[in-house]
N, C-alpha and C positions, 0 to 999 in steps of 0.2 A: 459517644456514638448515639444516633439518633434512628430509628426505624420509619421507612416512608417506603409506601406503595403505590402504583399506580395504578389507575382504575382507567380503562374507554368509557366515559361516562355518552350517555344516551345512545349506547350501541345497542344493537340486537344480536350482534358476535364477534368476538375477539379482533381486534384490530380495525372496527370502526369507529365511528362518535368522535370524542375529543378526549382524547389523552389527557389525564389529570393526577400531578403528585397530590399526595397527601404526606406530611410530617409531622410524626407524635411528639410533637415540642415540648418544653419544659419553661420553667419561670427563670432560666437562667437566659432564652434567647433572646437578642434584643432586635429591630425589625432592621438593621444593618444584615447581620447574619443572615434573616428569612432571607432579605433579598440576593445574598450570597448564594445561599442552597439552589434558590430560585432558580437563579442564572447556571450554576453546575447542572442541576436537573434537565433545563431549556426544555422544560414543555411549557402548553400555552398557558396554561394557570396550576401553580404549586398554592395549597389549602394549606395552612398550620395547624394541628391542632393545639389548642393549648386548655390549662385545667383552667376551671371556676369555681371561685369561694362560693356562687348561690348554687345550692343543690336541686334549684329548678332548671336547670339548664346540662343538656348534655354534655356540652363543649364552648368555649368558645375559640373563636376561629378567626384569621388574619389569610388575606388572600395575596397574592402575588406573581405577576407576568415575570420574563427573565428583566424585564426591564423597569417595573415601577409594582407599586403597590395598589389595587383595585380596591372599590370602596365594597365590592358586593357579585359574588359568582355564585350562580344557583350550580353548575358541574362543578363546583369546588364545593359546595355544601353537599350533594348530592354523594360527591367521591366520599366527602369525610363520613357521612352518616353507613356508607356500603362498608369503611370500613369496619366502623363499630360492627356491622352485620356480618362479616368476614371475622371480626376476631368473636361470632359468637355474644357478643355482651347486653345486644338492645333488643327490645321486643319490639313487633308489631304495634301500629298505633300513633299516638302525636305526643313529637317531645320539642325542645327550645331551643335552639342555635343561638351561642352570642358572634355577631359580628360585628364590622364596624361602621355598620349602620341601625347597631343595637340588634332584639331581638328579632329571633324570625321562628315561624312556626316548620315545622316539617312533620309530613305524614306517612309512617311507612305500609302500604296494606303490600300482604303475599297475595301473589297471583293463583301460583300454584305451590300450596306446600309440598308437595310427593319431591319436589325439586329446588326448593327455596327461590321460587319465583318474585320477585319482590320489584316495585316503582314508589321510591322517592318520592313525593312532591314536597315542594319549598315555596313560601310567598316571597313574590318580586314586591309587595305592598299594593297600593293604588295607582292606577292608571290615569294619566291625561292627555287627552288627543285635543291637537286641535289642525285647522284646515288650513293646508296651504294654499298660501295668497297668489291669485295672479301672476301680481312682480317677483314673486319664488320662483314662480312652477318656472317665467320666464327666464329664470337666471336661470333653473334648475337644466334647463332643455340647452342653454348656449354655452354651459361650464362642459354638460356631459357631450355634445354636442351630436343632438338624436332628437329627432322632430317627434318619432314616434311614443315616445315618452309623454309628451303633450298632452294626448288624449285621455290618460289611464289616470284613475282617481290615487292622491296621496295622501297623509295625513301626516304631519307629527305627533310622536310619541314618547311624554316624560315618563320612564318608569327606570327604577333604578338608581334613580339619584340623575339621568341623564337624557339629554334631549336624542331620539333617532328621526330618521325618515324611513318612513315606509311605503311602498308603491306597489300600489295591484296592475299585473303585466299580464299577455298570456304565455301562456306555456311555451310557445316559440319564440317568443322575444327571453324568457327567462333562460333560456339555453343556451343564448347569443350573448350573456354580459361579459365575457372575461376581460373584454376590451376598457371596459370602465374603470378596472383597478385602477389604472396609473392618473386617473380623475379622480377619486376619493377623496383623496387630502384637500387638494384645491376648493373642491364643493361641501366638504365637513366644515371647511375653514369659513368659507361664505357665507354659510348656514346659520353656523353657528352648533355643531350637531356630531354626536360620536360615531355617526355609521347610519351605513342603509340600506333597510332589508327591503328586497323583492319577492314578491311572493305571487303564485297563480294556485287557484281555490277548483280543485277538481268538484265538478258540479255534480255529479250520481253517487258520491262518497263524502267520505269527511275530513279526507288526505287535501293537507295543502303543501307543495313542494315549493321550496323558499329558498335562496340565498343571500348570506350578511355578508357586508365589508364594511371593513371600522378601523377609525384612525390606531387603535390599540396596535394593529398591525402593519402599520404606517398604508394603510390603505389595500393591502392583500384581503382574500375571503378567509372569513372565518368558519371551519370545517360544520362546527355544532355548538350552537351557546342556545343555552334557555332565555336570555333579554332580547335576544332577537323573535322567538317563538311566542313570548308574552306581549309583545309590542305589536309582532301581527294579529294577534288572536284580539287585541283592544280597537286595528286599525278594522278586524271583520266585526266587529261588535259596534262601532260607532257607525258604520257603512250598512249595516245590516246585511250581510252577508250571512250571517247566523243568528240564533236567536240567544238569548243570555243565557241561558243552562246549558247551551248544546257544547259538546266537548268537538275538538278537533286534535287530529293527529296532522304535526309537522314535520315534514319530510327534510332538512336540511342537507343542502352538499351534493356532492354525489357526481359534479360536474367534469370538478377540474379538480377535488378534493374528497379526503373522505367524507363516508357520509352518514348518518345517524336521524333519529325518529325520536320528536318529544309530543307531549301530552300536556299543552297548557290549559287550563280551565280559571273560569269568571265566577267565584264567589266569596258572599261577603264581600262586595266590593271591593275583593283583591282579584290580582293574578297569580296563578298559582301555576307553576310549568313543574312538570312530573317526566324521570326516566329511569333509565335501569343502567347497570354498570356491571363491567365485567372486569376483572384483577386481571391486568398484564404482567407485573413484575413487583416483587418488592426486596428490599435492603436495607443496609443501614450506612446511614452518612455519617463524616465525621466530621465534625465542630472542633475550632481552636476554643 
C-alpha cells in the first residue's frame, strides 16, 4: 500500500486551482505502475515521490497525466513540497527537487504564521521568446478563424522543455474563446507548439486574467498550471508590459473551469511561478 494525497494546488480555497495527487513511492515502483496509479487517480497531474541517495535534495520526483508521463509540473512540485509541510517534516526556506529534468530550486516563505500561511515557488528555468512571424500570425488567424486576433501582439515561448504561444487580447475577447478548444490541436500541430495562453493585463493593478489550452488535454482549457503563468509573465517582460523586478499575480480559469491565482516572478534569469495549496483528500493505494 502506498499513501497519496491530494492537494488544489494554486487555490485560495478548497475546491479550486488544479487538483493534484501526490504518491509517497518507494524503490520498488517502476514508471509502468506510476502510470497505473495515474490513470486509477485521473486527476490532471499525479507527483511521485520518490527517495534520493544525495542528501541535498528533498525528494526526487516523477510526474505523470492519466495518460503519459510529463517531463516537469511546477503544481506537482508545489503539491509534493505542501506535502512535506502537511506531514510537518520541512522548514521554511530553499531546498532541491530532483526531477526529470534534473534539479530544481523551490522556496517556501510563510505568509502568515499565526495560520501556516505558506507560497511555494519552484523554477520553470530560463525563458525564451521569440516573435511571431507574419506567415504565423497569418496561419494563426485562418486555422482559428478570427480576424480579430490579427491585431493583438504574440510571442512564442520556450520554457519547460516546450514551445507555447501566447497572445495579449482584451478582456472581452478573452471571455469569448471557449469556441477555440476544438481548434487547438490542428493549430499546436501547425505550429509546432504545446498550448496557448491568452492573457489581458489589468492596467491599475498587477492582476493579469489568462486562459491555457494544451495539446496535453487533446485541446480542452487547462483550469490552472504554472508553465502557462511563467510563459505569460516572459511574453509581458519581452513586450514591456512590466518592468523585470515587478511581480504579477495570475488570474487563471474561472470561465468555463475552475479557477485559481499564481505568483510568477523574473529572477536570476529564471522564471519562478509561486502558489499555495490546499489538502482535499488523502489515502492509500494498493500496488500489485
Amino acid at each position: 500500500m502506498m499513501r497519496f494525497k491530494i492537494f488544489d494546488t494554486f487555490a485560495k480555497e478548497p475546491f479550486q486551482g488544479n487538483p493534484t495527487g501526490v504518491v509517497y513511492g518507494d524503490e520498488t515502483l517502476d514508471k509502468a505502475m506510476m502510470q497505473k496509479m495515474a490513470n486509477e487517480l485521473s486527476l490532471p497531474h499525479t507527483l511521485f515521490l520518490l527517495p534520493s541517495e544525495d542528501s541535498s535534495i528533498l525528494f526526487n520526483s516523477l510526474v505523470f497525466t492519466p495518460f503519459q508521463e510529463v517531463a516537469i509540473c511546477s503544481q506537482g512540485i508545489i503539491a509534493g513540497v505542501f506535502a512535506f509541510l502537511d506531514d510537518e517534516i520541512i522548514p521554511d526556506g530553499t531546498h532541491t527537487i530532483g526531477t526529470a529534468l534534473g534539479k530544481k530550486e523551490v522556496f517556501i516563505a510563510t505568509i502568515n504564521e499565526r495560520i501556516k500561511y505558506s507560497t511555494v515557488f519552484t523554477s520553470l528555468g530560463r525563458p525564451t521568446v521569440e516573435k511571431l512571424s507574419d506567415n504565423q500570425r497569418a496561419r494563426l488567424v485562418k486555422l482559428i478563424d478570427n480576424r480579430g486576433l490579427l491585431d493583438f501582439k504574440g510571442n512564442f515561448v520556450v520554457l519547460g522543455n516546450k514551445k507555447r504561444l501566447v497572445i495579449n487580447v482584451p478582456y472581452d475577447l478573452l471571455k469569448e474563446l471557449a469556441f477555440i478548444s476544438s481548434k487547438i490541436m490542428n493549430v499546436c500541430q501547425d505550429l509546432g507548439i504545446a498550448g496557448i495562453a491568452f492573457f489581458s493585463k489589468d492596467q491599475s493593478t498587477d492582476l493579469v486574467h489568462s486562459r491555457y489550452f494544451t495539446t496535453l488535454l487533446n485541446g480542452r482549457e487547462d483550469a490552472v498550471t504554472g508553465i502557462a503563468a511563467g510563459s505569460i509573465l516572459a511574453a509581458c517582460l519581452e513586450n514591456k508590459l512590466i518592468e523585470e523586478q515587478e511581480d504579477i499575480t495570475v488570474h487563471q480559469g474561472g470561465f468555463t473551469t475552475r479557477e485559481g491565482y499564481l505568483y510568477p516572478k523574473y529572477r536570476d534569469n529564471q522564471i519562478f511561478v509561486g502558489g499555495r495549496a490546499s489538502k482535499a483528500a488523502e489515502g492509500k493505494l494498493f500496488n500489485i
